[in-house]
N, C-alpha and C positions, 0 to 999 in steps of 0.2 A: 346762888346763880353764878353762871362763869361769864368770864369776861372775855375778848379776842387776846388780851396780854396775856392770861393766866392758862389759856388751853394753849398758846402759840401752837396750830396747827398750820401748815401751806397752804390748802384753799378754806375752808369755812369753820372760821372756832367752834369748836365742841361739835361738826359731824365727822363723828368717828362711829367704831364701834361701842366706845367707851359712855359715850355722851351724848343724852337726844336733845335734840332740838327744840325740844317742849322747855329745857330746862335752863336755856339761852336767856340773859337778859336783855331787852331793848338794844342797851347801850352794844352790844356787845353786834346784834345782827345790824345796826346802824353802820358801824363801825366797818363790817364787812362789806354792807352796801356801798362804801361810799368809797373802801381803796383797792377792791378787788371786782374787776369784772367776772358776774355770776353764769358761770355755767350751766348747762339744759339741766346737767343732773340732779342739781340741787333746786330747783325750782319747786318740786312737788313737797320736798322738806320745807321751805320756804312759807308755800302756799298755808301747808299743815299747821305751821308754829303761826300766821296770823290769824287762820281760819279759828284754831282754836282757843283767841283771845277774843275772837269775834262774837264765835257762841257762846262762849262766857258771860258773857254779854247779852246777847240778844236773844238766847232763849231765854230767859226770864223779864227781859225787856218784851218780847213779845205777847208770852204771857199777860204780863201787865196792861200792855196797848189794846188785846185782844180782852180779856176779860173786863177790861174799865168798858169796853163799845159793847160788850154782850147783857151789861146794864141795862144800857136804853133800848138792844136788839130783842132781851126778853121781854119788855116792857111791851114793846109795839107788838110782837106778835101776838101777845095778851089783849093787847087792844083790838088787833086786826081782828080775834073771834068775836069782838064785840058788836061787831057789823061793819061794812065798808066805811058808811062815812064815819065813825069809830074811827075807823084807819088812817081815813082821809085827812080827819084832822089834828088825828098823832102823828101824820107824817106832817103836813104841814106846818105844826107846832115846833116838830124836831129839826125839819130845814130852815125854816124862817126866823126860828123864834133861839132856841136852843142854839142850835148850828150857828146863828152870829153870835152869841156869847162865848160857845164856844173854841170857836173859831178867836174872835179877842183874847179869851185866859189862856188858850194852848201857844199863840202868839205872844204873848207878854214872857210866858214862862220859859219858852227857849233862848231867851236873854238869860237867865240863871244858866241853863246847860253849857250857853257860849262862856260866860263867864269863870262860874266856877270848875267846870272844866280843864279850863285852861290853870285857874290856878290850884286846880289839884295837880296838872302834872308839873306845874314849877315849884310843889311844894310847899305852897303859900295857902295853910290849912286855914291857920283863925279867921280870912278874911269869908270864906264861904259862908258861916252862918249867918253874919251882917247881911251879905247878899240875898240871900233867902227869905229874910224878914223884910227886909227892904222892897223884894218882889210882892213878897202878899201882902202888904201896905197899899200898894200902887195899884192890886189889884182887888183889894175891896175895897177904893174907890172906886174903880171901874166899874165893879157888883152893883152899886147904889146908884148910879145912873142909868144900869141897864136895868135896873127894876122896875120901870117906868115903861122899857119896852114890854115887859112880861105882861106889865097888869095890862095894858093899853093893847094886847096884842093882836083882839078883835078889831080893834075900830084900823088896825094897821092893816091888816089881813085883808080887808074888805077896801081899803085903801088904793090897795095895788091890784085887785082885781077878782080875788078870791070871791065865791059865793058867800052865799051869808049862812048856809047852813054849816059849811067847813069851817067859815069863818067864825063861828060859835062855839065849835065841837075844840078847833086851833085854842080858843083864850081858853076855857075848861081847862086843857092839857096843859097853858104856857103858863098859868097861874099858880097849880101843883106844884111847877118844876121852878119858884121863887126859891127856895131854900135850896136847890142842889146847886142855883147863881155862887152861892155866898159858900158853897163846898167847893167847886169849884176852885175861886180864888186862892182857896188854905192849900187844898190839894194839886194844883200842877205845879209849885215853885216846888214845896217838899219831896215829891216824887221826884223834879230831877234834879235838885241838892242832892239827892239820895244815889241818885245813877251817876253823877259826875263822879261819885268817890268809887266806883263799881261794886255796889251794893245792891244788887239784884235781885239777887235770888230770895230775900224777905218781901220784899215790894211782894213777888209773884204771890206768896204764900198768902200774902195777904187781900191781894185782889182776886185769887181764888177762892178764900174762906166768905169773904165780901157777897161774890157772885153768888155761890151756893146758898147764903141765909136771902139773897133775894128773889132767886127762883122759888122759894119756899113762901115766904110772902108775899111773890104777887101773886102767886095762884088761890092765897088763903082770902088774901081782899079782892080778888075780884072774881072767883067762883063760888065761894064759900061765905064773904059779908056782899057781894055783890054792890060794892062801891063805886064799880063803873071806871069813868075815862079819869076822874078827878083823885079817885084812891091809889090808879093805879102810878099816877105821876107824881102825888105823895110820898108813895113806898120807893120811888125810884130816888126822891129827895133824902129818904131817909137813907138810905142803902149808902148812897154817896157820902152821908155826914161819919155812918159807920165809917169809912174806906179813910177819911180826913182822922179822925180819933184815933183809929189805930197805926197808921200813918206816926202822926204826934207824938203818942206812947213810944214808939219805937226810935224815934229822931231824941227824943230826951231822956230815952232809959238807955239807949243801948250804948256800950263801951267802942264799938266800931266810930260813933261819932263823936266822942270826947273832945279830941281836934279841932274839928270841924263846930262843932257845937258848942257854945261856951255859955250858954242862956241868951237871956233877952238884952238889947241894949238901947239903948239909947242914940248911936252911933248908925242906928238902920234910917233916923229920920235926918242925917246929912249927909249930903252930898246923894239928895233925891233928884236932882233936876239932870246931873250927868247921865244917869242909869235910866234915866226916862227917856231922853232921847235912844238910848237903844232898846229898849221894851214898846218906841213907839215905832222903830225901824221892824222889829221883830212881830211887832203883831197884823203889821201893814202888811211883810212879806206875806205869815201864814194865814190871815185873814183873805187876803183878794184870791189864794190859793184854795181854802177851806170852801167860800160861796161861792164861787165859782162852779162847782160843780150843784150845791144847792138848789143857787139862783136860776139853774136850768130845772130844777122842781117845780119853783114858784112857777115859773112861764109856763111847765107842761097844766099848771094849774087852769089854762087863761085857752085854754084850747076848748073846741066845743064840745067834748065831754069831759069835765076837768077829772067827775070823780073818779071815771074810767084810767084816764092820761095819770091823774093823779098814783092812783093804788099801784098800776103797772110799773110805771117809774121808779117810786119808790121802794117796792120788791127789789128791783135791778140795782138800785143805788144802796139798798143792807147789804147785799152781799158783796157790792163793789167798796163797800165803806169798810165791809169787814177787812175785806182784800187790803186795804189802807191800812188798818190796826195794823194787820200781821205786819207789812211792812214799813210802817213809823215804829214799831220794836226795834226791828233793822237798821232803821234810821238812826232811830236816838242812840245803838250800837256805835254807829260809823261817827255821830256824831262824839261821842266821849273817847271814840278813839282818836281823833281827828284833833280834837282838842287837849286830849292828854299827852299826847306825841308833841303836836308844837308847841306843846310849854314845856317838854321833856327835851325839846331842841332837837327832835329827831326829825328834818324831814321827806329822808327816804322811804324811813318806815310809814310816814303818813301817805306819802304818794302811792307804795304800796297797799295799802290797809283800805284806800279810796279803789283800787284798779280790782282788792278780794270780794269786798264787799259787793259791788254792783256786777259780779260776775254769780255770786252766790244767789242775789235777787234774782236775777233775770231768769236762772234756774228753775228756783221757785216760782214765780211766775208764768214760767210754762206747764208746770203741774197743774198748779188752782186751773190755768187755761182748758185743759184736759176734762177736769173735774166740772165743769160747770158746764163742758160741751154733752159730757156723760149721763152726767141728773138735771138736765134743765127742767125736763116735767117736774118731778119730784122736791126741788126746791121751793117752786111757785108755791105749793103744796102745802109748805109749811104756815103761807099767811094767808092763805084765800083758798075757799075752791070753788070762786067763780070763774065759769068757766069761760067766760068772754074775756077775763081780767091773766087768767095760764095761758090761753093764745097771744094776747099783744107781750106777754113776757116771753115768750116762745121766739116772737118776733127779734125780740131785743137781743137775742144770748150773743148771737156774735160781734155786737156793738160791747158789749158786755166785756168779751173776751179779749178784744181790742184793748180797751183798759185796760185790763188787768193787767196786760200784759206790756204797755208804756208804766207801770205802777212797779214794775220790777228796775227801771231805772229814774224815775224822776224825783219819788219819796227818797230816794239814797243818798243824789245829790244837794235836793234841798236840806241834806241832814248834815252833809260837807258843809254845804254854808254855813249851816247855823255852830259847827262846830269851827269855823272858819272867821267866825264875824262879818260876813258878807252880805247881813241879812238885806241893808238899805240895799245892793245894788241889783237882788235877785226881786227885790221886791217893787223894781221898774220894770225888770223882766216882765214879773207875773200881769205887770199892770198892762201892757201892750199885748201879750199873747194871750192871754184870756179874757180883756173885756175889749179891744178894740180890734180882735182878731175873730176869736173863739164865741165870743159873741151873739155877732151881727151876724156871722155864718149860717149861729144856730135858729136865730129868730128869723134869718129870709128862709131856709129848708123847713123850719117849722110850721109858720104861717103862711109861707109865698107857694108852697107844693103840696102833695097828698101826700108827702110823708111823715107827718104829725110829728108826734115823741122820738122817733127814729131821725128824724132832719134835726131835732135839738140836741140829740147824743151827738149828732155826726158831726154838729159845729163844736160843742166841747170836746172833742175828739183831736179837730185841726189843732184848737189853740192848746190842747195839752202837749201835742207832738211838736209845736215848733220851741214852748217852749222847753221841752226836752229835749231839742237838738242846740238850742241856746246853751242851757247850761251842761251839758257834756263839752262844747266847743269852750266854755268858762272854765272848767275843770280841766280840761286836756292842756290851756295856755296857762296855768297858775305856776307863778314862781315861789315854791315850798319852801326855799331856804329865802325869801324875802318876806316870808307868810311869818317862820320863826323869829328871824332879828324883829316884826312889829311886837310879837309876843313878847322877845325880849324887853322891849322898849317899856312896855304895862308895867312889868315887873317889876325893875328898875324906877319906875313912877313911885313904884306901890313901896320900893324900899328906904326910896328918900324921903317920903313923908312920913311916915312909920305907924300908919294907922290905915285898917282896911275900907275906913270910906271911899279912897278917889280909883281904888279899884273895881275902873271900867273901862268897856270897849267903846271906841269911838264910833257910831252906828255912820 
């Protein structure tokens, strides 16, 4: 790699004819940021050498985000030919029931990402694997107390207003899905221990070979043994513990993490209580973020034709869930860039790399927009062909689109924070613009007018857009080089004690 010393050219080390800019290191484009003002011309070279650290990145992060969600996406439409209320109560299973667990372990785990992140780009390898183990600790505890919601998940269901027939079909499905709890927990710390070190492109391979043996067996249990709503959230269980094993195999065999990985220690179960306050920062933030859009499920449940409100909505919400994968890939992109830079003490290149990314989303975001303006019949398609159930989706696509398209900037930034360690303050954010904003909106247009499910998008809608203009205005005031010297400060902690327990972020 060159350095700005070693090429000394007058405006930008190594763009010459001699030397491309893919070939630059960090320090080197930092270096340029920070003593030379950058001209138009070199801009799109600029954009080029981040862009393409980015995709680096996040196409195989993508991969992975998308292929872990088309787990549970093949699941349900398997279920959806089982008959509606089949549908009914694998979606409500997977919002209610799933989706908070969910929502908990993928929040606990981007405390790892913030973490070791950061101390991949300072260098400070042995502490990562303490961290990791220490996460999945913390988080099958979490498992064993939410198993309690699983089993229970009728009498919860029926609690809050569901029928009882959903509310039957809902425990069948939440009881299944006890074992993918407890995969769960092993798998979101590992996968992004895995992405902090920018180790990718196995992840994908592997959440591809994953997908494919489950497409194969759910169609074999549930066309073929005809095991129903119960077999097919079994095989979803099982698939998951696959995705954690080979995962496992590859975090303790492979040479890439020798470093990073040093075995099991002892040293995972101190200095638990500092790390917990930020996996409880972090799971606050992505949890009130995650039901939030769920919790608008449940209510469309509570309308007077829930099963109707019910299937409709949740159609709309696979695909805008999916729309989410693609971009949490993205995310957790921005994120290990975000955090590998300010431990690398670069932070123009981070402010940079924050200004590519969410330029690249919004892109895309406009495509998917496109795409789902184009096949709106023919998506419905895929999970119903009732035809009362393709009209109120029909209805929805522009509400739809709306999303998607706030989804090309707000996944991004919440992926800044989390590689930022910001989680406690965005996690106020979330808590005022989505439940005492986004809300109340949705349940007076839902229940106070004739616009049913359309009035409860429209209120999650408001409180996603403000807080999306919250944290863009958080993101555009950030002082990058006071973001680094905290970074610096961790590490310095982490070098006077000489042991990688007290390495943590302050949530």
């Amino acid at each position: 790699m060159g350095s700005a010393s070693e090429l000394n050219l007058p405006l930008l080390p190594g763009l010459d004819s001699h030397c491309r800019i893919a070939d630059l290191s960090s320090d080197a484009i930092e270096d340029f940021l920070e003593h030379r003002p950058v001209q138009l011309r070199w801009w799109p070279r600029l954009i080029a050498w981040e862009s393409r650290l980015l995709w680096l990145l996040s196409g195989s992060s993508i991969v992975v985000s998308v292929f872990n969600y088309m787990l549970s996406f093949v699941t349900m439409m398997f279920s959806g030919h089982l008959g509606s209320l089949e549908l009914a109560g694998a979606s409500i299973a997977c919002v209610g029931i799933q989706g908070l667990a969910y929502g908990i372990m993928l929040g606990m785990a981007s405390a790892v990402q913030t973490v070791c992140g950061q101390a991949y780009g300072a260098g400070k390898l042995s502490a990562m694997g303490i961290i990791c183990q220490r996460a999945i600790i913390l988080q099958l505890g979490a498992a064993v107390l939410l198993t309690f919601l699983y089993w229970f998940s009728g009498d919860i269901l029926k609690a809050i207003g569901q029928s009882e027939s959903i509310a039957a079909q809902g425990q069948i499905f939440a009881r299944g899905l006890i074992p993918q709890l407890y995969a769960f927990a092993i798998s979101c710390p590992m996968q992004r221990f895995l992405q902090a070190q920018n180790i990718v492109n196995p992840l994908a391979m592997m959440s591809v070979g994953v997908f494919l043996v489950h497409v194969l067996l759910s169609w074999f249990v549930i066309y073929v043994l005809k095991f129903g709503l119960l077999g097919a959230a079994l095989f979803l269980s099982f698939s998951w513990w696959l995705l954690v094993l080979t995962n496992a195999l590859y975090i303790i065999l492979s040479p890439r993490c020798k470093e990073t990985w040093t075995g099991f220690s002892i040293q995972a179960f101190k200095g638990i209580w500092p790390y917990f306050k930020l996996t409880v920062a972090s799971a606050v933030m992505l949890c009130l973020e995650i039901w939030y859009s769920q919790g608008l499920v449940l209510i469309s449940g509570l309308l007077s034709n829930p099963t109707l409100s019910l299937d409709s909505i949740s159609i709309c919400m696979n695909y805008w869930t999916w729309d989410i994968c693609f971009m949490l890939g993205l995310s957790a992109a921005a994120s290990v860039r975000v955090s590998n830079e300010l431990g690398a003490a670069h932070p123009r290149i981070t402010k940079f790399s924050v200004l590519v990314v969410n330029g690249t989303s919004i892109l895309i975001s406009l495509v998917f927009c496109a795409i789902i303006l184009i096949f709106r019949v023919g998506l419905s398609k895929f999970f119903t062909s009732d035809a009362e159930v393709i009209k109120i989706v029909n209805n929805l696509i522009p509400l739809l689109t709306i999303s998607i398209f706030l989804n090309g900037i707000q996944p991004i930034l919440s992926g800044v924070a989390i590689g930022s360690g910001w989680q406690g303050v965005v996690a106020y954010v979330n808590l005022v613009c989505y439940y005492l904003i986004g809300l109340p909106i949705g349940c007076v247009l839902g229940f106070k007018t004739s616009l049913g499910v359309a009035g409860i998008w429209w209120g999650m809608i408001c409180g996603v857009l403000i807080q999306t203009i919250t944290l863009i205005i958080l993101t555009a005031r950030t002082n990058w080089n006071a973001e680094v010297e905290k970074v610096i400060v961790r590490m310095k902690k982490t070098a006077e004690n000489e042991t990688p327990n007290n390495f943590v972020v302050e949530a």
